[in-house]
C-alpha positions in Angstrom: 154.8 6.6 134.7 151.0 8.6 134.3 151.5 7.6 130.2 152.7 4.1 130.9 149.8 3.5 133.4 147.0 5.1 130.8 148.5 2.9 127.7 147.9 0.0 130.4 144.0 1.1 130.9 144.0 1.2 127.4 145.4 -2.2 127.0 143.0 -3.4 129.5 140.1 -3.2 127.1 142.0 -5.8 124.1 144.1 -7.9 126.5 143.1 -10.6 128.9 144.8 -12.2 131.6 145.9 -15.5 130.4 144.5 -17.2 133.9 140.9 -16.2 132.8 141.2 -17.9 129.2 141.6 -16.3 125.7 140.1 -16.5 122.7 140.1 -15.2 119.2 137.8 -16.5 116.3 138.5 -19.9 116.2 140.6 -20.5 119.0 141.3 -20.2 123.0 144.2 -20.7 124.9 143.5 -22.4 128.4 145.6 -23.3 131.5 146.5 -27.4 131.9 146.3 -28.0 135.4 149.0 -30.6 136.2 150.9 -31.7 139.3 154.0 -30.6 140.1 156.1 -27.3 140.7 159.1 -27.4 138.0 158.8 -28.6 135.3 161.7 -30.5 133.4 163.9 -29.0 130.6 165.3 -31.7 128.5 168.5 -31.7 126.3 168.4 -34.1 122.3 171.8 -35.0 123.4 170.3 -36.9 126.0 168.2 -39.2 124.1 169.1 -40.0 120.4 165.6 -40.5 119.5 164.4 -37.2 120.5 165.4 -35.5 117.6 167.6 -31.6 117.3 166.0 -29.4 119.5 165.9 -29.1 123.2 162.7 -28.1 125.5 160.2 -28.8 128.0 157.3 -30.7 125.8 158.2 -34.0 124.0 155.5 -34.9 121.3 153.9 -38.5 120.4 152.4 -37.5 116.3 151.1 -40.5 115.5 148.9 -40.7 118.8 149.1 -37.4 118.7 150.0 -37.1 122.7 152.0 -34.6 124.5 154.2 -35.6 127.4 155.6 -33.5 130.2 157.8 -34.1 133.3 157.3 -32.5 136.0 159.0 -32.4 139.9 158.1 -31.4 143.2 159.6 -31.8 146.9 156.7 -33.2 148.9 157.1 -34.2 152.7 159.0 -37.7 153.2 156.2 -40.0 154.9 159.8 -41.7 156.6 160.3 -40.9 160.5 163.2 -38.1 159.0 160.5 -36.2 157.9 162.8 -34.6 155.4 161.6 -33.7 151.8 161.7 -36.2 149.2 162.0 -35.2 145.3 158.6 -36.9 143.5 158.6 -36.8 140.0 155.5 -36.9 137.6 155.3 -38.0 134.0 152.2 -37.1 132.3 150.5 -37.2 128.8 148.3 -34.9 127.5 145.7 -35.2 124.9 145.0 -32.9 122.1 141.9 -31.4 123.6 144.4 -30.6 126.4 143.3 -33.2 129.2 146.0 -35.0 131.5 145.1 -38.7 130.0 147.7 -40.3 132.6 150.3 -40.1 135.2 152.7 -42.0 136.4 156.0 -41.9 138.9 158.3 -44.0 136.6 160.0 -42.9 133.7 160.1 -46.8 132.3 160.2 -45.6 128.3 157.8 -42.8 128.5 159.7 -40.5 125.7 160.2 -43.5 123.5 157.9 -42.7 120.7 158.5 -38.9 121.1 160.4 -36.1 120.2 161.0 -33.1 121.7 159.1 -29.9 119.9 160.8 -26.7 118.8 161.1 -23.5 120.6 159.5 -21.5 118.4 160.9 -18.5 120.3 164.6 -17.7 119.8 167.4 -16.6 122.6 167.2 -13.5 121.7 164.0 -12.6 120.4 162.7 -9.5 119.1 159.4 -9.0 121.2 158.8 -5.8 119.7 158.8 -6.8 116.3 155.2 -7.2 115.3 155.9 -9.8 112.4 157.4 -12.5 115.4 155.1 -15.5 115.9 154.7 -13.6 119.4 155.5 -10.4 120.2 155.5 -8.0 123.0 152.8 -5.1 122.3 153.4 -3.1 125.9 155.2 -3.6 129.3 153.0 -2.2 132.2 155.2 -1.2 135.0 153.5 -2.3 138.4 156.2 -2.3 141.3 160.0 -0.4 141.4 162.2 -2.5 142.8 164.7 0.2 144.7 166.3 -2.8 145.9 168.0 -3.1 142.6 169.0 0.6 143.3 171.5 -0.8 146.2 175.3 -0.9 144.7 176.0 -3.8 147.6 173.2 -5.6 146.6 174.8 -9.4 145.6 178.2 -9.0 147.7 178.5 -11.8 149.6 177.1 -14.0 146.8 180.0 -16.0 145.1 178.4 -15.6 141.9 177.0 -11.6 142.0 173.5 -13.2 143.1 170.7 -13.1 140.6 170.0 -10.6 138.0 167.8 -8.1 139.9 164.6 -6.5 137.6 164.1 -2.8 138.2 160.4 -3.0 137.4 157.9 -5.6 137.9 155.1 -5.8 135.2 152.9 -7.1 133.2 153.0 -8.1 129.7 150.6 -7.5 126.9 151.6 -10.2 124.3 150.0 -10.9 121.0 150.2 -14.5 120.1 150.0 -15.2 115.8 148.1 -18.5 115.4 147.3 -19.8 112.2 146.6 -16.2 111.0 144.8 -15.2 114.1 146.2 -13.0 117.4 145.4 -13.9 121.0 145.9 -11.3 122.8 147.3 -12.3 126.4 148.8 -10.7 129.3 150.9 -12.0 132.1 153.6 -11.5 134.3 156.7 -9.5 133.2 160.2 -8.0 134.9 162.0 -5.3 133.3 165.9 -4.2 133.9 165.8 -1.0 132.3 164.7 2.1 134.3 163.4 3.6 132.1 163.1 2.8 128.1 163.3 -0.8 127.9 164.9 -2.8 124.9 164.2 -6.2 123.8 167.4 -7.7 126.0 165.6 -6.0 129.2 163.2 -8.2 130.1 162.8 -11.6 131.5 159.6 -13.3 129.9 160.3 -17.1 130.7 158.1 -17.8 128.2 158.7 -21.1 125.8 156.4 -21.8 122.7 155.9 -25.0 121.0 153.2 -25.7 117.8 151.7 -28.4 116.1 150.2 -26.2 112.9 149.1 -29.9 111.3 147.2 -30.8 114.6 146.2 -28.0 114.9 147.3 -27.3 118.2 150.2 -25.2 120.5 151.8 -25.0 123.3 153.2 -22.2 126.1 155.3 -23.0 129.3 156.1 -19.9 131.4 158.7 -21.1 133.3 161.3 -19.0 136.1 163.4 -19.5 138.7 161.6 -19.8 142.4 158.2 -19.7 140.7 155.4 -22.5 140.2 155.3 -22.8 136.1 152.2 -22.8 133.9 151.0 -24.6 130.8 148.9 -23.6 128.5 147.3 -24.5 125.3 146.1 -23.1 122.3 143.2 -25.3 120.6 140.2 -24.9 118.5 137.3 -24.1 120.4 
């Protein structure tokens, strides 16, 4: 634990939280602020004009325009005073500013298609040659919880997967030949060595090389999700 928390200190000096912005020579990645808690995953099978691949970003090239859906329970202005589901649908420019909003769906993903995943289902993060790639897991929290032999009974389905460690994550991030180096928030299963199937990242990554632009959702169960984006400075 002493060695893991040093190589963290020594992390410390390369890697920045993601929330404070991240550069490298030619590039930053920065937060998008939009409304909304969750945002929506959508499937190709769903729409025959969205193309093969499934995610969370649908893409507009020739206006160059990202669009994003996003959902949130707000409280119900009816005399119930129950929540109500609101949903947002919002384009994004390619310097990374929310353009417009609106409640209706009414064609929005019409010209789009949804962008790849550039991260596979069962990807290596500690292989150094990946587009992004885990460089160290700092273990923060020990979740003895997880310890508990009785913990999901009760649960029709076993309950959730429980993380022995909480963490953060020291990512590199390869852009166009050059590395952001980020960190954010990471859980761990393993109690002690961790492999690649260990941990749970929720992190989704989607590039436009010839716009010269990307994309990262972090996205988990009971959590608000993030976007970012990586542009030229």
């Amino acid at each position: 634990m002493l060695l893991n928390y040093l190589y963290s200190r020594h992390n410390d000096k390369t890697y920045t939280d993601i929330e404070k912005g991240v550069v490298s020579d030619n590039y930053t990645i920065e937060k998008i602020q939009v409304p909304g808690k969750k945002f929506e995953f959508h499937f190709s099978s769903s729409n025959p004009n969205a193309g093969e691949h499934n995610g969370y970003i649908y893409y507009d090239a020739l206006n160059k325009i990202a669009f994003l859906q996003t959902e949130e329970y707000m409280p119900s202005t009816s005399e119930s005073g129950s929540a109500e589901l609101y949903r947002h649908y919002l384009s994004i420019d390619s310097t990374g500013n929310v353009v417009s909003s609106q409640e209706k769906e009414g064609g929005f993903f019409e010209n789009a298609v949804l962008l790849k995943n550039e991260l596979k289902p069962f990807q290596k993060w500690s292989d150094s040659t990946e587009k992004i790639y885990l460089k160290h897991f700092g273990k923060r929290k020990f979740n003895f919880e997880c310890l508990n032999p009785f913990s999901g009974i009760g649960n029709p389905t076993g309950g959730s997967p429980c993380y022995i460690w909480d963490g953060d994550g020291y990512y590199t991030i390869v852009f166009k030949n050059e590395m952001l180096k980020i960190k954010m928030p990471c859980e761990s299963g393993a109690l002690f060595f961790s492999a690649d199937t260990d941990y749970r990242i929720g992190l989704y990554y989607y590039e436009r090389l010839e716009d010269d632009i990307a994309f990262l959702v972090y996205a988990k169960n009971y959590e608000q999700d993030q976007l970012y984006m990586i542009k030229r400075k």
